[in-house]
NUZA-189076 format. One record per residue (C-alpha): z, y, x; residue in one letter. Coordinates in pm, whole numbers, padded with zeros to 5 digits, always signed. Layout:
N
ZYXA;...
END
This chain:
150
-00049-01943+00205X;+00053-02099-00135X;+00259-02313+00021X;+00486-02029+00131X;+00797-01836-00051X;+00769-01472-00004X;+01016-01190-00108X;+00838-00864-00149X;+01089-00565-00179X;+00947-00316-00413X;+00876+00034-00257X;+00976+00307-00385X;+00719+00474-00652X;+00460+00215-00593X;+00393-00098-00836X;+00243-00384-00614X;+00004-00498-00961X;+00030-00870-01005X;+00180-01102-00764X;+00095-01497-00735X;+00328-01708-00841X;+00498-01770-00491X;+00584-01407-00402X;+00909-01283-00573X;+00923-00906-00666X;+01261-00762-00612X;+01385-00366-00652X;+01491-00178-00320X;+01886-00278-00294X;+02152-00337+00008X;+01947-00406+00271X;+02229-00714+00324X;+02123-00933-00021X;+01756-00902+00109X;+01816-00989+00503X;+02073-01303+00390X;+01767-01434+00237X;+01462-01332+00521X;+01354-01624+00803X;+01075-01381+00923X;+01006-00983+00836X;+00665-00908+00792X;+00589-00531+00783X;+00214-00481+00740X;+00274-00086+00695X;+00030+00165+00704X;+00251+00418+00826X;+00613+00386+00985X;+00757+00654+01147X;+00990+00392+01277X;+01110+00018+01272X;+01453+00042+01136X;+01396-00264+00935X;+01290-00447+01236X;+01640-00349+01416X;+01808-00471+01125X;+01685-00775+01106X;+01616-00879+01452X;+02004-00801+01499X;+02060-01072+01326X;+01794-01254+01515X;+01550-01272+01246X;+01184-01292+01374X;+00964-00956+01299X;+00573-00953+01237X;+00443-00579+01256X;+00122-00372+01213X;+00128-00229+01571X;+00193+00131+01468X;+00335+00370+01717X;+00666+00404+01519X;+00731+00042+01491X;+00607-00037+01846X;+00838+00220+01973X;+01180+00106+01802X;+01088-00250+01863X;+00882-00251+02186X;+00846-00672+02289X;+01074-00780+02045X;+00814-00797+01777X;+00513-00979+01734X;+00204-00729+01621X;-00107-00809+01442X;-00353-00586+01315X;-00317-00484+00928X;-00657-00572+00820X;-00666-00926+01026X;-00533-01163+00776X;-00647-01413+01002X;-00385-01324+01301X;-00101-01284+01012X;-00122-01621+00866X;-00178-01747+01253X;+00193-01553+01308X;+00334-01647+01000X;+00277-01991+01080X;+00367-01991+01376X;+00686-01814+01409X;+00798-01995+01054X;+00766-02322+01230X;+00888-02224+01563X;+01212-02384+01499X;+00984-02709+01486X;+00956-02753+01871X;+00819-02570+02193X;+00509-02368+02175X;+00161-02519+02169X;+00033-02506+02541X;-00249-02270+02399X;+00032-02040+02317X;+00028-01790+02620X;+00362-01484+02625X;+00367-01283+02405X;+00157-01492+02139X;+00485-01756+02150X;+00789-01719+01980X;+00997-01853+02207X;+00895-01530+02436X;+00965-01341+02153X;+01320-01526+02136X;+01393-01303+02530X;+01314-01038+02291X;+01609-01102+02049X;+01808-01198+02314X;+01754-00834+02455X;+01847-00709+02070X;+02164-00844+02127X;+02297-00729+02487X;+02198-00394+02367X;+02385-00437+02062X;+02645-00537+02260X;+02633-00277+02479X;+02665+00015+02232X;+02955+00175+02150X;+03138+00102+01854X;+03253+00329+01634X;+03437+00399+01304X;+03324+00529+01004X;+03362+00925+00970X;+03402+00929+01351X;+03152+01136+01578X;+03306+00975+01955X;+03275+00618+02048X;+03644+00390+02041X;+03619+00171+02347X;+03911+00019+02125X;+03713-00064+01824X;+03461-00278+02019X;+03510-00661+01947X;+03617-00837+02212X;
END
């Protein structure tokens, strides 16, 4: 997938060796910097105890490609799109296809939940439920119904 940009956050103790030219190392930061620059979240883990990532991101209605662990399928349920780890196959399939998505409707071969506009009822779900929660301030342990944007 030369023709791809990918940002590859470092993790923590681990050097990722070399990198080809179109994947850009950077060091673990505010999640913010690295989200302002994501279209799609890939996280081919090999153990996650859970998707907080995924939240993150698909609050802000970024598209999430997972490893189907039982963490991860848990926090993110049908909100994500899963592949297998070890099929590269299926992840450049996904990649492609939920990069492009913007592009038009999904492919008639394209059956729920292999399209991304399926996956879009997921995000929409994201956000009632972010909607839904309470707010509350920093340092506070009770919810403000006050605090909630209107």
């Amino acid at each position: 997938m030369s023709e791809r940009r990918f940002l590859l956050v470092r993790a923590a103790g681990q050097d990722p060796g070399p990198l080809p030219p179109n994947v850009e190392l950077t060091e673990r930061t505010d999640p913010r910097t690295v989200y302002a620059r994501t279209r799609l979240l890939l996280v081919p883990s090999a153990v996650e105890s859970y998707g907080r990532a995924g939240l993150e991101v698909m609050l802000s209605g970024i598209p999430v490609l997972a490893a189907p662990l039982p963490g991860t399928r848990e926090a993110l349920c049908d909100a994500a799109v899963y592949a297998p780890r070890d099929d590269v196959g299926q992840w450049v399939e996904e990649i492609r296809h939920l990069d492009d998505q913007a592009a038009g409707p999904c492919p008639p071969n394209r059956s729920p939940p292999g399209c991304g506009h399926q996956r879009a009822g997921g995000r929409r779900r994201m956000g009632a439920l972010r909607g839904a929660l309470p707010a509350r301030r920093v340092g506070d342990d009770a919810p403000h119904d006050d605090a909630r944007p209107a």
